[in-house]
C-alpha positions in Angstrom: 6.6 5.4 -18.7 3.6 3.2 -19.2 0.6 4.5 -16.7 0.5 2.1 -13.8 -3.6 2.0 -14.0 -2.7 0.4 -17.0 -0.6 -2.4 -15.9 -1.8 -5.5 -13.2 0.0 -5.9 -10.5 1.8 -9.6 -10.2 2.6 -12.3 -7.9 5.7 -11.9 -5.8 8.1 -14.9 -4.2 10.6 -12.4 -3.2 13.0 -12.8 -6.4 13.3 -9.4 -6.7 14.6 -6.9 -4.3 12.0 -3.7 -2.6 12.3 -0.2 -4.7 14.2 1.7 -2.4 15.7 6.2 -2.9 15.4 7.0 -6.1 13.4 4.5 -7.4 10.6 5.5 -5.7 10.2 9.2 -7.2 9.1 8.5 -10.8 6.0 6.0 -9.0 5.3 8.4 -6.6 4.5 11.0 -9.2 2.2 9.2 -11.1 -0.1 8.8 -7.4 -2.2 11.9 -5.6 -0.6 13.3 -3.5 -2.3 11.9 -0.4 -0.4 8.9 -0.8 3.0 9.2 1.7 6.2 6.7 1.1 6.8 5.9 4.9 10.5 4.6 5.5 11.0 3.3 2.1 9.1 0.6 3.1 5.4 1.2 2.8 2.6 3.4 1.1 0.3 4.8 3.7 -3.1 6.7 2.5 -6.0 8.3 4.8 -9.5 8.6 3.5 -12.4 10.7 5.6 -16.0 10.0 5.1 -19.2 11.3 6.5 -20.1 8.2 7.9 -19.5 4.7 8.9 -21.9 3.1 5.9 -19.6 5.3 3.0 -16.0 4.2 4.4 -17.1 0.6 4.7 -18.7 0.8 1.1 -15.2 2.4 0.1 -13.4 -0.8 1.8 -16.0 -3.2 0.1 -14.6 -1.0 -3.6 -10.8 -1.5 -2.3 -11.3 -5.5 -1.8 -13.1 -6.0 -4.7 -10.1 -3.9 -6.9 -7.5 -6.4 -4.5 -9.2 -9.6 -5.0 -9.2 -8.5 -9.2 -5.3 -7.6 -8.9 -4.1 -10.2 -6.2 -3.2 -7.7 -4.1 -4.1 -6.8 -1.4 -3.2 -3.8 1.3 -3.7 -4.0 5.0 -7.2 -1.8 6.1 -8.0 0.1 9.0 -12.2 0.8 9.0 -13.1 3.4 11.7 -16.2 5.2 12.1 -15.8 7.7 8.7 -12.4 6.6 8.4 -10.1 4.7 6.4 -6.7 4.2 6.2 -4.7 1.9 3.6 -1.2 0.2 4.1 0.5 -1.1 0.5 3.7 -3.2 0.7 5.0 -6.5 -0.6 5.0 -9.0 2.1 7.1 -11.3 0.5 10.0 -8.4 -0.1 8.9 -6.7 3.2 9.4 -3.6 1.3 7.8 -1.9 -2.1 7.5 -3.7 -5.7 5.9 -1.9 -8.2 3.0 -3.6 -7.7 2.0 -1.6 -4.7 2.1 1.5 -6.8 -0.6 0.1 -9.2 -2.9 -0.9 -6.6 -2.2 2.8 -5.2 -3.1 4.3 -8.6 -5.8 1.8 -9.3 -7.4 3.3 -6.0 -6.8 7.1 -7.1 -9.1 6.1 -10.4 -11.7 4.5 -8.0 -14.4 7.8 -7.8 -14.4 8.4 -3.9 -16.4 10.5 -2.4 -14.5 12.0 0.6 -16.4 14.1 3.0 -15.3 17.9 3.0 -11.8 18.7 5.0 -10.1 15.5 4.5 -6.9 14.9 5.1 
């Protein structure tokens, strides 16, 4: 299996159907663990940072990676916080596509503050 930081994620029009059960597994081992499949539908990840300054210069990292791929994953910025929703809107489900971004993130070097997650 080619490694997903390797590969760019591509445009989707909904030709193709969302990566449900088994399809999942071999993707999901190639991310950190911190990344949870939620309903077959969705990757879900939760950063902690010390402060409000490092999680938004984390979320200014993650939209500069999504502007490069074309994707992009829903935020939430909180005060040391950050949390990061990856699915395929046009397949309201998972491509493979949301696992590169995911694994593309894992390579980004984060700085979480101690106790996370």
């Amino acid at each position: 299996m080619t490694d997903l930081t390797q590969k760019s994620c591509v445009p989707c029009n909904g030709d193709v159907p969302p990566l449900k059960g088994e399809a999942l597994l071999p993707l999901m081992d190639q991310l950190e663990e911190a990344w949870e499949a939620l309903n077959e539908h969705h990757l879900q990840r939760s950063y902690r940072f010390v402060n409000f300054a490092q999680a938004l210069a984390f979320v200014n990292q993650v939209g500069e990676l999504a502007e490069k791929e074309g994707h992009h994953p829903d935020i939430l910025l909180g005060y040391g916080r950050v949390q990061l929703v990856l699915f395929t809107h046009a397949v309201n489900g998972l491509t493979e596509s949301d696992f590169i971004l995911a694994a593309k993130l894992d390579a980004l070097n984060v700085q979480e503050a101690e106790g996370c997650c």
